[in-house]
TORTIZA-83674 format. One record per residue (C-alpha): residue in three letters; x, y, z. Coordinates in steps of 0.25 Angstrom, whole numbers. Layout:
% TORTIZA-83674
<atom><r>Ala</r><east>X</east><north>Y</north><up>Z</up></atom>
...
END
This chain:
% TORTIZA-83674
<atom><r>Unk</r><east>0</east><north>0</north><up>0</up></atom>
<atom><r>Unk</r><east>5</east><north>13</north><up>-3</up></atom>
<atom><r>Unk</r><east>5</east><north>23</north><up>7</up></atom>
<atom><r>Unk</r><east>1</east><north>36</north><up>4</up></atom>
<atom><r>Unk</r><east>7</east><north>51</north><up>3</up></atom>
<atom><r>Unk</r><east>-2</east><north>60</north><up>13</up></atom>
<atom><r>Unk</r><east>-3</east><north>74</north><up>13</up></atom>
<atom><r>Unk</r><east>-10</east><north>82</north><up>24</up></atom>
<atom><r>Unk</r><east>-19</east><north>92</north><up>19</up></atom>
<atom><r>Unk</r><east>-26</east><north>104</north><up>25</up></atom>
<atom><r>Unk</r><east>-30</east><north>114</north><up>12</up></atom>
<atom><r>Unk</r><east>-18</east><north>122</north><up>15</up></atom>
<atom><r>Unk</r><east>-9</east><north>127</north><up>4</up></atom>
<atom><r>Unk</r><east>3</east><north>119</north><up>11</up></atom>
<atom><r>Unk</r><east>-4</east><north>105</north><up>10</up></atom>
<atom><r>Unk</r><east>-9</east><north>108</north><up>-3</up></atom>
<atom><r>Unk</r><east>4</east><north>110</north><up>-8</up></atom>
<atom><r>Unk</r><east>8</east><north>97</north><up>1</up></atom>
<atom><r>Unk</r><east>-4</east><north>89</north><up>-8</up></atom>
<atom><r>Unk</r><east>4</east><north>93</north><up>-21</up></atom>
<atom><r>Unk</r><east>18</east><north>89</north><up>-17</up></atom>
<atom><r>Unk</r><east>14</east><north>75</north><up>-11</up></atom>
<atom><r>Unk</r><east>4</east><north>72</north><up>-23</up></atom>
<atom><r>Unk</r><east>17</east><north>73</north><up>-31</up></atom>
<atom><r>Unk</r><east>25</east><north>64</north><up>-20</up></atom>
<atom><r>Unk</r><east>12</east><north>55</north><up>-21</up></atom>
<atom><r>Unk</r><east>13</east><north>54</north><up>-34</up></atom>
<atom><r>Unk</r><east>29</east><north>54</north><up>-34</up></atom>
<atom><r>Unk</r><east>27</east><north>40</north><up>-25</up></atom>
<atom><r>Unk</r><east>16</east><north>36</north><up>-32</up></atom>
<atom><r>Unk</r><east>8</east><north>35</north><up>-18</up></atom>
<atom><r>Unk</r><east>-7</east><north>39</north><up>-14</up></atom>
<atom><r>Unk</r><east>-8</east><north>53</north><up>-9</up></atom>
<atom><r>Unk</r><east>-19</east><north>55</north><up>5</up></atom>
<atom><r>Unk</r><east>-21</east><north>67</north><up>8</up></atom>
<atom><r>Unk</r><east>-26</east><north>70</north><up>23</up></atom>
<atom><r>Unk</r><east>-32</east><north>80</north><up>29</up></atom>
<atom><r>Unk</r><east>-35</east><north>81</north><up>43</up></atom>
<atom><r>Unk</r><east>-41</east><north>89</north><up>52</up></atom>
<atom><r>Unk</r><east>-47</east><north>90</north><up>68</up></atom>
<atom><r>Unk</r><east>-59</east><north>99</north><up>62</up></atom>
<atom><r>Unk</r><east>-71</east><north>92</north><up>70</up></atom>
<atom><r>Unk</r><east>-62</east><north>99</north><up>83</up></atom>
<atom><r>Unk</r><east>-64</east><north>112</north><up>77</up></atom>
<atom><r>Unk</r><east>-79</east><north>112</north><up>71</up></atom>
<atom><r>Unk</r><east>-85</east><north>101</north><up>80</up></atom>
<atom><r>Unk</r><east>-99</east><north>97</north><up>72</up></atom>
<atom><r>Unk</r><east>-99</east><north>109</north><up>61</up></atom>
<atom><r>Unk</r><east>-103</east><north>102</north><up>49</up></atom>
<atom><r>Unk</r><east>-102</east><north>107</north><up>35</up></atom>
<atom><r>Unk</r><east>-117</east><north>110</north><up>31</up></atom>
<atom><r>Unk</r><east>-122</east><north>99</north><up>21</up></atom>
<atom><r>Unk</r><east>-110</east><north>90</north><up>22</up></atom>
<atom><r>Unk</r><east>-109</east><north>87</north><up>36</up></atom>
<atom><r>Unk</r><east>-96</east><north>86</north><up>39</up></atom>
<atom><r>Unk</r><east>-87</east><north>95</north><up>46</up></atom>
<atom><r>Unk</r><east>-83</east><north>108</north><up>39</up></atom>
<atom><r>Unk</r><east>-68</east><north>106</north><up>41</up></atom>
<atom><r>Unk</r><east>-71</east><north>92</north><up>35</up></atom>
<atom><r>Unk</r><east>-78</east><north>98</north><up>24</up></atom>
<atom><r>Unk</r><east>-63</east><north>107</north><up>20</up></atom>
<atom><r>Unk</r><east>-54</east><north>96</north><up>24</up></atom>
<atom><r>Unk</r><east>-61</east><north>86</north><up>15</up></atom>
<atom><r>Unk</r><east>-63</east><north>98</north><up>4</up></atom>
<atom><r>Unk</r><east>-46</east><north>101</north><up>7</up></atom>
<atom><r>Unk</r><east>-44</east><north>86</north><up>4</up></atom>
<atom><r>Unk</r><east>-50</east><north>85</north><up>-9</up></atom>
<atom><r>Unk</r><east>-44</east><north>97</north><up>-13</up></atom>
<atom><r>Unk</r><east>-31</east><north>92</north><up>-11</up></atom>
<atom><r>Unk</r><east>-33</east><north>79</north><up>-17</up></atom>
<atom><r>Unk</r><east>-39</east><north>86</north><up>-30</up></atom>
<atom><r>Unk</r><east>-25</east><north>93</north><up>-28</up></atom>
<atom><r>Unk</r><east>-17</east><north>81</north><up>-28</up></atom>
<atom><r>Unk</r><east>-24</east><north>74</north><up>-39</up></atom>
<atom><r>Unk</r><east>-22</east><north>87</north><up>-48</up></atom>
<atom><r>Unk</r><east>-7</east><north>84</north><up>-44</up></atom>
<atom><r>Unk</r><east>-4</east><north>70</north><up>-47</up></atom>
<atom><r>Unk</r><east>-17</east><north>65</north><up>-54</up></atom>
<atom><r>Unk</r><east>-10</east><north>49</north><up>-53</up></atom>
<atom><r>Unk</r><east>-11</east><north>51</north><up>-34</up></atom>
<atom><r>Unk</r><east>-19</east><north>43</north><up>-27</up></atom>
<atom><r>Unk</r><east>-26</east><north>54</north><up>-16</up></atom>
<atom><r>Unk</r><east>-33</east><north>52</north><up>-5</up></atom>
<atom><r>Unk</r><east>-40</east><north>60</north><up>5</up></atom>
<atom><r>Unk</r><east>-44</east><north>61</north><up>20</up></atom>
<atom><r>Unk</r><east>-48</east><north>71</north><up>31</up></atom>
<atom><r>Unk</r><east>-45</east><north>67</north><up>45</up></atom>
<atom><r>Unk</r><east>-51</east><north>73</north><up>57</up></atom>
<atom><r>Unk</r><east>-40</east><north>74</north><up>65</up></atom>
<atom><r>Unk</r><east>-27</east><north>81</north><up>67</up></atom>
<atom><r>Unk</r><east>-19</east><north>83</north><up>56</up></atom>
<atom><r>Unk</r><east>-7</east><north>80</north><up>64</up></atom>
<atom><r>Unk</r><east>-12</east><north>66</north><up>70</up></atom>
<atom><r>Unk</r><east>-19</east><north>64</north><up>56</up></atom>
<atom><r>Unk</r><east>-8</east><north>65</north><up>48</up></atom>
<atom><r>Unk</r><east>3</east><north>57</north><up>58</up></atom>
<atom><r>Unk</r><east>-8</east><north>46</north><up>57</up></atom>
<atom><r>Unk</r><east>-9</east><north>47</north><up>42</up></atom>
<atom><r>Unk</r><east>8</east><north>44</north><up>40</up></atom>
<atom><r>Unk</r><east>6</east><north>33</north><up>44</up></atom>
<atom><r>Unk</r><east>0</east><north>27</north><up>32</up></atom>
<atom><r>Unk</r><east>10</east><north>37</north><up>24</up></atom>
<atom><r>Unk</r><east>20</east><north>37</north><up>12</up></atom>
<atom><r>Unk</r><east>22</east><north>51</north><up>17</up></atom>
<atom><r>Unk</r><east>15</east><north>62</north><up>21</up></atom>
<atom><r>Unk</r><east>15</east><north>77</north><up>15</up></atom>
<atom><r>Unk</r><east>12</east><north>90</north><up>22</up></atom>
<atom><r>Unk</r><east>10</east><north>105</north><up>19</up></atom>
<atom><r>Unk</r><east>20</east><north>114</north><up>29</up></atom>
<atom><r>Unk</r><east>9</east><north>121</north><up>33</up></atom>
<atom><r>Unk</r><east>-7</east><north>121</north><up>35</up></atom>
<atom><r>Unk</r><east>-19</east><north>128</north><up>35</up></atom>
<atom><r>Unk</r><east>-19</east><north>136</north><up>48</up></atom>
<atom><r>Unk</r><east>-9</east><north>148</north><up>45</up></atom>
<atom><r>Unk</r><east>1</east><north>147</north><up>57</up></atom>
<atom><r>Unk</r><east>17</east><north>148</north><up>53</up></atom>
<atom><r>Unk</r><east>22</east><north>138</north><up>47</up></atom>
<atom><r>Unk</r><east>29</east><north>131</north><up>60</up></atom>
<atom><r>Unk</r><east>15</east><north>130</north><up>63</up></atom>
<atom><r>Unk</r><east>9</east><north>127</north><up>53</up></atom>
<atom><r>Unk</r><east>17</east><north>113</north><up>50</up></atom>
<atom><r>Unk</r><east>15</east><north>110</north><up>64</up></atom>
<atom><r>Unk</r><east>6</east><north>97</north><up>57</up></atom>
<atom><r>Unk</r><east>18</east><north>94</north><up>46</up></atom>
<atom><r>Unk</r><east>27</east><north>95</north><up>59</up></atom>
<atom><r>Unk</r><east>18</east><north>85</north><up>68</up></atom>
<atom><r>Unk</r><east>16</east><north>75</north><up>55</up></atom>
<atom><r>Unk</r><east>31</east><north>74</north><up>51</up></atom>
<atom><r>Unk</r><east>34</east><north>72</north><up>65</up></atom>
<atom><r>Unk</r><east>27</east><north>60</north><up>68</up></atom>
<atom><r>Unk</r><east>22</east><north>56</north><up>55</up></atom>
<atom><r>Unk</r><east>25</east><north>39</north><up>50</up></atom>
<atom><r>Unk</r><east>28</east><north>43</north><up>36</up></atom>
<atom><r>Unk</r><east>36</east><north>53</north><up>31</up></atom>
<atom><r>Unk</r><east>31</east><north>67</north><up>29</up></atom>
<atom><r>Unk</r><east>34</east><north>77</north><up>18</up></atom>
<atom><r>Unk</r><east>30</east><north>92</north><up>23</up></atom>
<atom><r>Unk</r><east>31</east><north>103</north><up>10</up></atom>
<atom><r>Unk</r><east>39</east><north>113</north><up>14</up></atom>
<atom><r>Unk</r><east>46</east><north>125</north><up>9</up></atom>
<atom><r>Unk</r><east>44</east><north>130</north><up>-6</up></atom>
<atom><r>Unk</r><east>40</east><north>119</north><up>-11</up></atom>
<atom><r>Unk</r><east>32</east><north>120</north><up>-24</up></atom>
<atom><r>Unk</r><east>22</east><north>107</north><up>-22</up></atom>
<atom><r>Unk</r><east>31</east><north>97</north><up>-32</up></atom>
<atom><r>Unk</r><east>38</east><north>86</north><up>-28</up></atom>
<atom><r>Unk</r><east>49</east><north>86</north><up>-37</up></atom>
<atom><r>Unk</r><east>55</east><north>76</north><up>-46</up></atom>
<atom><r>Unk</r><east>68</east><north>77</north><up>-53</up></atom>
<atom><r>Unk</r><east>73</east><north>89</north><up>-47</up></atom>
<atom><r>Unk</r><east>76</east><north>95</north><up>-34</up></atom>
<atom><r>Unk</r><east>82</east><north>84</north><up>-22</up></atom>
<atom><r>Unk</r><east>76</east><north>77</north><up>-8</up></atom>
<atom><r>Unk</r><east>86</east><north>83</north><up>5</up></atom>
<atom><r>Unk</r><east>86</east><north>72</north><up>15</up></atom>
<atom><r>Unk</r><east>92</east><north>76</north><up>30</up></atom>
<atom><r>Unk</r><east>99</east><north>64</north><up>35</up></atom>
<atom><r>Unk</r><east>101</east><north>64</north><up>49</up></atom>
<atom><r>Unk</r><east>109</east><north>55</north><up>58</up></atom>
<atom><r>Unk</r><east>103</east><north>42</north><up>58</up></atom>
<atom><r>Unk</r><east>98</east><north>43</north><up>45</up></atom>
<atom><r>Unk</r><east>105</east><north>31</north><up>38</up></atom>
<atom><r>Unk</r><east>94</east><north>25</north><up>28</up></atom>
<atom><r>Unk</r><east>82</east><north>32</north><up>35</up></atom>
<atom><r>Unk</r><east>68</east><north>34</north><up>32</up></atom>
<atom><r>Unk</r><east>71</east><north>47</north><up>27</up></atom>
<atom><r>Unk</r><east>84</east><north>44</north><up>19</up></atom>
<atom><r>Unk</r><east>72</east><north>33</north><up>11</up></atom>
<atom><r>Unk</r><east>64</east><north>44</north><up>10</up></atom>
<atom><r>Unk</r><east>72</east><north>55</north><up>5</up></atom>
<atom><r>Unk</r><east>78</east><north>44</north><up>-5</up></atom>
<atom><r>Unk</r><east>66</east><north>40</north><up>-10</up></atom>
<atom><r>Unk</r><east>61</east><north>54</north><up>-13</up></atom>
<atom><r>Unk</r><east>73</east><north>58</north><up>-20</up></atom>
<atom><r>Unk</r><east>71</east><north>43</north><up>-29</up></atom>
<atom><r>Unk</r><east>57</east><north>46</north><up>-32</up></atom>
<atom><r>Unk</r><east>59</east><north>61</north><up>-36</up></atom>
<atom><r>Unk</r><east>72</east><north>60</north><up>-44</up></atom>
<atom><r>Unk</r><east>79</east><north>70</north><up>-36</up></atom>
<atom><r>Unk</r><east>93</east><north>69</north><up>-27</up></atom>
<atom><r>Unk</r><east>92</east><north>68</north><up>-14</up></atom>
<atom><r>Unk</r><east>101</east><north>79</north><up>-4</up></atom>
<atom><r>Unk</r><east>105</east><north>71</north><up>8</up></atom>
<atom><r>Unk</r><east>111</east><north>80</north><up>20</up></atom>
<atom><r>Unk</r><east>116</east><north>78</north><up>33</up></atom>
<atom><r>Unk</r><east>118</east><north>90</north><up>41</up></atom>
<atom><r>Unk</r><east>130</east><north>89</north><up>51</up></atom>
<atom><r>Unk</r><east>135</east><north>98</north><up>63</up></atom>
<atom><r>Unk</r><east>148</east><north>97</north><up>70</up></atom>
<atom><r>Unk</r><east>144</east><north>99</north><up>85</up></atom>
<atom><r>Unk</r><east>150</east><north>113</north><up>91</up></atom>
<atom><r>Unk</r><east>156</east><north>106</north><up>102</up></atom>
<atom><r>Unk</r><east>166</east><north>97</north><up>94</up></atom>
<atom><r>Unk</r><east>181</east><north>102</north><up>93</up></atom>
<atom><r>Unk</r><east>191</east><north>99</north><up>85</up></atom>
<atom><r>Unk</r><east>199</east><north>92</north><up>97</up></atom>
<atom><r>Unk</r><east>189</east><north>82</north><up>98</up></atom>
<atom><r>Unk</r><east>195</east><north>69</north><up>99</up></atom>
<atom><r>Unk</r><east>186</east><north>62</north><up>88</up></atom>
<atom><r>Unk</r><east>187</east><north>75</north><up>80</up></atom>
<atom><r>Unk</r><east>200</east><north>78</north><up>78</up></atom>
<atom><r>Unk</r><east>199</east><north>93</north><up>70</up></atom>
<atom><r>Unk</r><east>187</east><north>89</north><up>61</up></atom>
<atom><r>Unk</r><east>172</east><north>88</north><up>70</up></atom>
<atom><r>Unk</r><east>166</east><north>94</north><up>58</up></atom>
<atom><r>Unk</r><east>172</east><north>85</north><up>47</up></atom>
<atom><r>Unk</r><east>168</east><north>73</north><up>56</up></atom>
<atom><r>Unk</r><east>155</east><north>76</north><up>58</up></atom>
<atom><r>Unk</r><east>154</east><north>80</north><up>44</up></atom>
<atom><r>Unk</r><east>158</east><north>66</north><up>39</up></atom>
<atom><r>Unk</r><east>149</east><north>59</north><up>48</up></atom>
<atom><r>Unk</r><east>136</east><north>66</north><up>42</up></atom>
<atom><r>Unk</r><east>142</east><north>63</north><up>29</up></atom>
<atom><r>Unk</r><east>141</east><north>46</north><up>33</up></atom>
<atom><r>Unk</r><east>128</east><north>49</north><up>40</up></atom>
<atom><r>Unk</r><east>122</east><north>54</north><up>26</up></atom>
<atom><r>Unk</r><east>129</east><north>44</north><up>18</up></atom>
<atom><r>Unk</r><east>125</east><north>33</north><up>29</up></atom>
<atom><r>Unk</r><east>109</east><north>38</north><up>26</up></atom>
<atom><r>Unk</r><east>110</east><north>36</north><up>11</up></atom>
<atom><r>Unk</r><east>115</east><north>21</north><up>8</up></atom>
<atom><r>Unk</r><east>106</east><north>18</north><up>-3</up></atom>
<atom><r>Unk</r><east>99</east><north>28</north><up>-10</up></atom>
<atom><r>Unk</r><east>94</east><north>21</north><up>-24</up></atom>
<atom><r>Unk</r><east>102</east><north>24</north><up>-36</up></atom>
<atom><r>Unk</r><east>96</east><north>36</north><up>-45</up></atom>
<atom><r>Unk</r><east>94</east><north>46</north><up>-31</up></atom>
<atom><r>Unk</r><east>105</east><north>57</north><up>-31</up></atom>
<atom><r>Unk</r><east>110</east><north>59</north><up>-16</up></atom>
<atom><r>Unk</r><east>118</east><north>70</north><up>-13</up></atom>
<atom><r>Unk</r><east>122</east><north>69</north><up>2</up></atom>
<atom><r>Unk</r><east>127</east><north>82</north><up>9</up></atom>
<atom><r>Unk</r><east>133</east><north>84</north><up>22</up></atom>
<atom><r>Unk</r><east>130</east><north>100</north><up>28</up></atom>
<atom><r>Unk</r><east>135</east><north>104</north><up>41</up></atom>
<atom><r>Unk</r><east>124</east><north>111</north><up>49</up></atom>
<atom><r>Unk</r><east>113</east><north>110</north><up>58</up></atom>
<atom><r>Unk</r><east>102</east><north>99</north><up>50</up></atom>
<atom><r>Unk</r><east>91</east><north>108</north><up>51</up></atom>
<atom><r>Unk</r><east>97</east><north>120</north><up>43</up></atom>
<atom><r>Unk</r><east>105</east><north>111</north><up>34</up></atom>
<atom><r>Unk</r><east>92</east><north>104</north><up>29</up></atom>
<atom><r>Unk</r><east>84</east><north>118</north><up>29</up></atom>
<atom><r>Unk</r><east>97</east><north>123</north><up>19</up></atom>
<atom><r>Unk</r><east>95</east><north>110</north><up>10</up></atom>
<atom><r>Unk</r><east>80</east><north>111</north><up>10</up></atom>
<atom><r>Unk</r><east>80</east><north>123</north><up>1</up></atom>
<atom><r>Unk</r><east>78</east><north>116</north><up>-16</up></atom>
<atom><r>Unk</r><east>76</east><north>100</north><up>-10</up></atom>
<atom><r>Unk</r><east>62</east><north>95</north><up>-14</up></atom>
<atom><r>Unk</r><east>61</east><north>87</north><up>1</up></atom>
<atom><r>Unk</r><east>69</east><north>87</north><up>13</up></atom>
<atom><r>Unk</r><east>69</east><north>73</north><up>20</up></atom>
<atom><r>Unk</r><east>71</east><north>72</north><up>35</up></atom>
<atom><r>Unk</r><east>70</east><north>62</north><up>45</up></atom>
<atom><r>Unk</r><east>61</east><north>60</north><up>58</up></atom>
<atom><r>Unk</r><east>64</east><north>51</north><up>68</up></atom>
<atom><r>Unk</r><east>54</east><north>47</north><up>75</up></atom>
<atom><r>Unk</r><east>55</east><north>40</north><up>89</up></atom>
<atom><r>Unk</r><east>44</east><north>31</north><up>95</up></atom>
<atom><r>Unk</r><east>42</east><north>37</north><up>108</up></atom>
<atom><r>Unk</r><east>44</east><north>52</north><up>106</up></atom>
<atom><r>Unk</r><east>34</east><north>64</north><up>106</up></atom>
<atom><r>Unk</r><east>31</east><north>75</north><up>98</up></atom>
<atom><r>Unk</r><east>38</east><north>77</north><up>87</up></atom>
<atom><r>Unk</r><east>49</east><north>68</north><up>80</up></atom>
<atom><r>Unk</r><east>54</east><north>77</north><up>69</up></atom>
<atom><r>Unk</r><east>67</east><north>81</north><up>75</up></atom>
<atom><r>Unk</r><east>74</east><north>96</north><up>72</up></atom>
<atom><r>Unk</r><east>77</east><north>93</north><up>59</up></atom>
<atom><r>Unk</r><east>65</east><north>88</north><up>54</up></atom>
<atom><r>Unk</r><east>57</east><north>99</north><up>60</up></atom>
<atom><r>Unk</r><east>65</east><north>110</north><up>56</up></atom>
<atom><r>Unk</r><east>65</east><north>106</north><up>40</up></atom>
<atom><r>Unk</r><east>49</east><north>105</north><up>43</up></atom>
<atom><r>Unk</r><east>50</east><north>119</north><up>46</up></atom>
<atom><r>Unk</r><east>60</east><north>125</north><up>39</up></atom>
<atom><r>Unk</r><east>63</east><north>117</north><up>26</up></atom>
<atom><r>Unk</r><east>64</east><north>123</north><up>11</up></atom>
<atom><r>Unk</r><east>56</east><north>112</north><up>7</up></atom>
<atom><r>Unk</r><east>47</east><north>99</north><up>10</up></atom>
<atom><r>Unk</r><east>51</east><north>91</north><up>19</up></atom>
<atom><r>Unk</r><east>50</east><north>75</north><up>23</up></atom>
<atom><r>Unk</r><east>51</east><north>71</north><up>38</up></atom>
<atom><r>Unk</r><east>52</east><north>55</north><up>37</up></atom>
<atom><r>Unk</r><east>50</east><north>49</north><up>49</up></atom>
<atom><r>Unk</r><east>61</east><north>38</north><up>55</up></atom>
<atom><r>Unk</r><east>62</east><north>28</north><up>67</up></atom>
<atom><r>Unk</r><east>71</east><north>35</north><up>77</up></atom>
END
């Protein structure tokens, strides 16, 4: 069975956008689309119906906000599979519940309500952080395409990223979209290493530099033949070294690592700050700590 590519949808102009760019992934993957939106509308109009249809007025936009997008993505790719639902519930909870039966899941960076923007991703920000699947929220400005033949996938490699989910992912975007994938590993010498340091005999940053070099060769042992990889190392915090490489990639790939008996949520510094700050969409992909 394959597993759908779900977009949430709320009529705002960002998740419009967002139903254009996955209807192009969907169709890229040659998966179903499902489109979602969801709502807690019966706490705010308790038993106000809509005259004649007898259903909650909110109900009655959501359902309307629904069709409209999947007329949308029909007029995009003709050839996707959509499907539809309204949930009464929170979109937050909805949409965590809904990964779980996810290729992937799609998001505008903003919603309907006007607040600023750190705000307003406050649900893309909950979802991406405890979501099953990956999720993919459209940031920067991007112009509603998912591009094949030109431009590159980033992926972040951290740590303990050696053949990871997010590596797979990241490599499977760049395969299907014919494009070359940028990996980078940021990498710091700590202020507090000398150059008399027994272990670091007059080269801490050298040292540390080669490391992050064997981390990000270590992450990539078998890309398929036919994906360009160009693999950089860049001295600097993570968070700004990804924001700088954000600006002209098509996606930025980033791991989550999440861990069973933790609260809140579980998208680490990095993670959240290329949510809030990156030049373009990004792809949290969730991984076992």
């Amino acid at each position: 069975m394959e597993l759908p590519l779900v977009v949430g949808v709320d009529g705002s102009e960002p998740s419009l956008r967002a139903v254009d760019w996955a209807a192009d992934e969907a169709a890229l993957r040659g998966l179903p689309l499902r489109l979602v939106y969801a709502s807690l509308w019966e706490r705010y109009e308790g038993v106000s119906l809509a005259q004649d249809l007898d259903k909650p007025t909110e109900q009655v936009m959501a359902e309307d906000i629904v069709d409209a997008a999947a007329r949308r993505a029909h007029r995009r790719q003709a050839d996707v599979k959509v499907t539809t639902d309204v949930v009464p519930e929170e979109p937050e909870y909805a949409l965590v519940r809904e990964s779980r039966s996810a290729s992937a899941m799609v998001l505008g960076s903003r919603g309907r309500s006007g607040m600023a923007e750190a705000l307003l991703g406050s649900v893309s920000m909950t979802v991406a952080g405890h979501a099953h699947c990956p999720v993919i929220v459209l940031r920067g400005g991007h112009d509603n395409q998912v591009r094949s033949g030109a431009g590159r996938i980033l992926l972040g490699v951290g740590e303990k990223d050696a053949d990871s989910a997010a590596v797979r992912f990241a490599v499977e975007e760049a395969q299907r979209r014919g494009v070359p994938l940028e990996a980078v590993r940021a990498w710091r010498c700590p202020a507090h290493e000398s150059t008399d340091h027994p272990l670091l005999s007059g080269e801490p940053a050298r040292l540390h530099e080669e490391r992050a070099r064997a981390e990000l060769d270590a992450a990539l042992p078998d890309v398929p033949a036919g994906v360009e990889v160009q693999c950089r190392t860049v001295e600097g915090h993570a968070r700004r070294v990804l924001l700088d490489a954000s600006y002209g990639a098509d996606l930025l790939v980033v791991g989550a690592r999440r861990r069973e008996s933790s609260f809140g949520l579980q998208l680490g510094r990095v993670a959240h700050a290329v949510l809030l700050h990156s030049a373009c969409p990004v792809a949290v992909v969730p991984q076992r700590a």
